[in-house]
C-alpha atoms as an extended CHARMM CRD file, in Angstrom:
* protein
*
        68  EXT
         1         1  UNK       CA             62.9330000000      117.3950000000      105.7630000000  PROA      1               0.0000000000
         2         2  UNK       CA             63.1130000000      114.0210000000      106.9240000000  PROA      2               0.0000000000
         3         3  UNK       CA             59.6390000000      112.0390000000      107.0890000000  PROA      3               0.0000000000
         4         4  UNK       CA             57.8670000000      111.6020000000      110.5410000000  PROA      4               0.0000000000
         5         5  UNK       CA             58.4740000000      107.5270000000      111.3890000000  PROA      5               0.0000000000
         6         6  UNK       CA             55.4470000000      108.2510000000      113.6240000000  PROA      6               0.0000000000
         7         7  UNK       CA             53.1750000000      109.3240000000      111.4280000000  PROA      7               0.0000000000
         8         8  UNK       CA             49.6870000000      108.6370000000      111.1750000000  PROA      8               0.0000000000
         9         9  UNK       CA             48.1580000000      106.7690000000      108.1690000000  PROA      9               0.0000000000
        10        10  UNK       CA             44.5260000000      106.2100000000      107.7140000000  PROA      10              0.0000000000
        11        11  UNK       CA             43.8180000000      102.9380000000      107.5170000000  PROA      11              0.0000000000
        12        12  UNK       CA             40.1500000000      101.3650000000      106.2730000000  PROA      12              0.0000000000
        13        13  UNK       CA             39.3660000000       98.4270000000      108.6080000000  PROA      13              0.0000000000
        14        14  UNK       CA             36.3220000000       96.4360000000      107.9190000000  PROA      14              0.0000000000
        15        15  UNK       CA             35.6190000000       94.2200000000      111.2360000000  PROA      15              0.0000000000
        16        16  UNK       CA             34.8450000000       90.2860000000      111.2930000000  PROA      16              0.0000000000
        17        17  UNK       CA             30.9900000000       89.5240000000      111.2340000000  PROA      17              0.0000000000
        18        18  UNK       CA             31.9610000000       87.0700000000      113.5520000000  PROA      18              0.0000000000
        19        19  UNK       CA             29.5440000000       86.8120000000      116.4430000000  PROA      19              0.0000000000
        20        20  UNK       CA             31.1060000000       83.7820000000      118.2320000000  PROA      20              0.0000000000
        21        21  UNK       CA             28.5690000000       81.2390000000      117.0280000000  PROA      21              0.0000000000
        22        22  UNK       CA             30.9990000000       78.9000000000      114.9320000000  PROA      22              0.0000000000
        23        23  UNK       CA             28.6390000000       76.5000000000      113.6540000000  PROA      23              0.0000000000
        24        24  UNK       CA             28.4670000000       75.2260000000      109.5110000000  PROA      24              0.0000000000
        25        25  UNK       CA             25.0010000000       74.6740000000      108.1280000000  PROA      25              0.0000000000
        26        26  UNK       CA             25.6520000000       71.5650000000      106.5480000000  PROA      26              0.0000000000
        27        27  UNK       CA             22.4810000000       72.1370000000      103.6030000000  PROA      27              0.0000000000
        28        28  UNK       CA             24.1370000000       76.0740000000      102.5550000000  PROA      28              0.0000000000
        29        29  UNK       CA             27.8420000000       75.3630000000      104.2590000000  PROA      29              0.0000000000
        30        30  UNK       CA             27.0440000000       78.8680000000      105.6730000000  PROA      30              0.0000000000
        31        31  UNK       CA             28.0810000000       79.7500000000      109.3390000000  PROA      31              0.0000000000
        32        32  UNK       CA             24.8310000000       80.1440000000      111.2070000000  PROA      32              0.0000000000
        33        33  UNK       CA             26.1030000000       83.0710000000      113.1950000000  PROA      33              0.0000000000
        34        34  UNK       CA             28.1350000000       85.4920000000      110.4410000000  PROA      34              0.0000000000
        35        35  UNK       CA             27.0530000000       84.1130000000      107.1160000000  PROA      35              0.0000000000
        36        36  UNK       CA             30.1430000000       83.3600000000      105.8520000000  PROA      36              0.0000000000
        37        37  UNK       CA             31.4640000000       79.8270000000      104.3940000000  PROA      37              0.0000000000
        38        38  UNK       CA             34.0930000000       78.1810000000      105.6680000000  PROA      38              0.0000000000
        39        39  UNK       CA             36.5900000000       79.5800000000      103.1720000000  PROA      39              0.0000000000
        40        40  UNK       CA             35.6420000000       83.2790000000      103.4800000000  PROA      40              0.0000000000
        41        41  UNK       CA             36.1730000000       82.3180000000      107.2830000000  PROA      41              0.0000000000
        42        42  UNK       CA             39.9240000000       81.1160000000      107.0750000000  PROA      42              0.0000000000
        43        43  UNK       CA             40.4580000000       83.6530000000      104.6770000000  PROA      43              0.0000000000
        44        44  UNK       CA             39.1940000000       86.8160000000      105.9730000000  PROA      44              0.0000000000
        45        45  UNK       CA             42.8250000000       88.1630000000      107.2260000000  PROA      45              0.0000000000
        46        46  UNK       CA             44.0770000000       88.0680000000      103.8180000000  PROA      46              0.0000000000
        47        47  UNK       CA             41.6810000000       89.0160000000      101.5830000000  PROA      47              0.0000000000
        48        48  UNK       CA             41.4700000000       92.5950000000      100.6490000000  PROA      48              0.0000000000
        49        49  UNK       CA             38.9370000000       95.4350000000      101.4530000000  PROA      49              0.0000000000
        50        50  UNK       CA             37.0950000000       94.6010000000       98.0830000000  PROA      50              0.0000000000
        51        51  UNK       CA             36.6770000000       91.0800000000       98.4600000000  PROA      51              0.0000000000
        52        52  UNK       CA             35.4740000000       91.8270000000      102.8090000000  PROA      52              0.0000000000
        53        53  UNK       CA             32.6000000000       94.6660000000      101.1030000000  PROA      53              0.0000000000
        54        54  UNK       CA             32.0030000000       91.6720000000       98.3140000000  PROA      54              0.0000000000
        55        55  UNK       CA             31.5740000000       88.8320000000      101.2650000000  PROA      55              0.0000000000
        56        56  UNK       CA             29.8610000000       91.2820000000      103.5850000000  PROA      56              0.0000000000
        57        57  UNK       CA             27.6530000000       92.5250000000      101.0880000000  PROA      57              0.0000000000
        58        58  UNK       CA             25.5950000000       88.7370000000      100.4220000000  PROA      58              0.0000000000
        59        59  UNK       CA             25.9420000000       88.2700000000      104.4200000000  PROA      59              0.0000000000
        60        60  UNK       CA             22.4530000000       89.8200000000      105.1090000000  PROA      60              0.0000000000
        61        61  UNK       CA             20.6470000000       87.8310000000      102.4660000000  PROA      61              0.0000000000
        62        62  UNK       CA             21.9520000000       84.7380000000      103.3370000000  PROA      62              0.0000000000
        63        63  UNK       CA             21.3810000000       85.1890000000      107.4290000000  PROA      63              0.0000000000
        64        64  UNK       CA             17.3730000000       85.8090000000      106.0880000000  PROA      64              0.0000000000
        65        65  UNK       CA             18.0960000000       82.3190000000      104.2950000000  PROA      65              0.0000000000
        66        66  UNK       CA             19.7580000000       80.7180000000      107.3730000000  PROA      66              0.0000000000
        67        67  UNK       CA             16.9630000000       82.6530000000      109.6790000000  PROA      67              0.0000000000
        68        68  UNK       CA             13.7030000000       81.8760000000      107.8180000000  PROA      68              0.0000000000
């Protein structure tokens, strides 16, 4: 049996914590709306799902950093 070119794959998809608020904190070189440094930025459409659950993972702590 030939395979189905239409089917379905499951496919994990973690979304960008990007909130629209580009802005670099220039003491932690954090984005003050996501967290994430400038690098994880540019990089976030190549990395793989373990790095994304590794960057999303400190993005909390540091946002109570950026926040307090």
């Amino acid at each position: 049996m030939d395979a189905d070119p239409f089917e379905t794959v499951a496919v994990e998809v973690i979304e960008s914590p990007c909130v629209l608020v580009c802005s670099i904190d220039t003491d932690t070189g954090w984005c003050l709306g996501c967290g994430r440094t400038r690098d994880e930025i540019r990089r976030w459409t190549t990395i793989d799902t373990a790095a994304r659950r590794a960057v999303m993972a400190v993005l909390p702590e540091r946002m109570a950093v950026l926040e307090g």
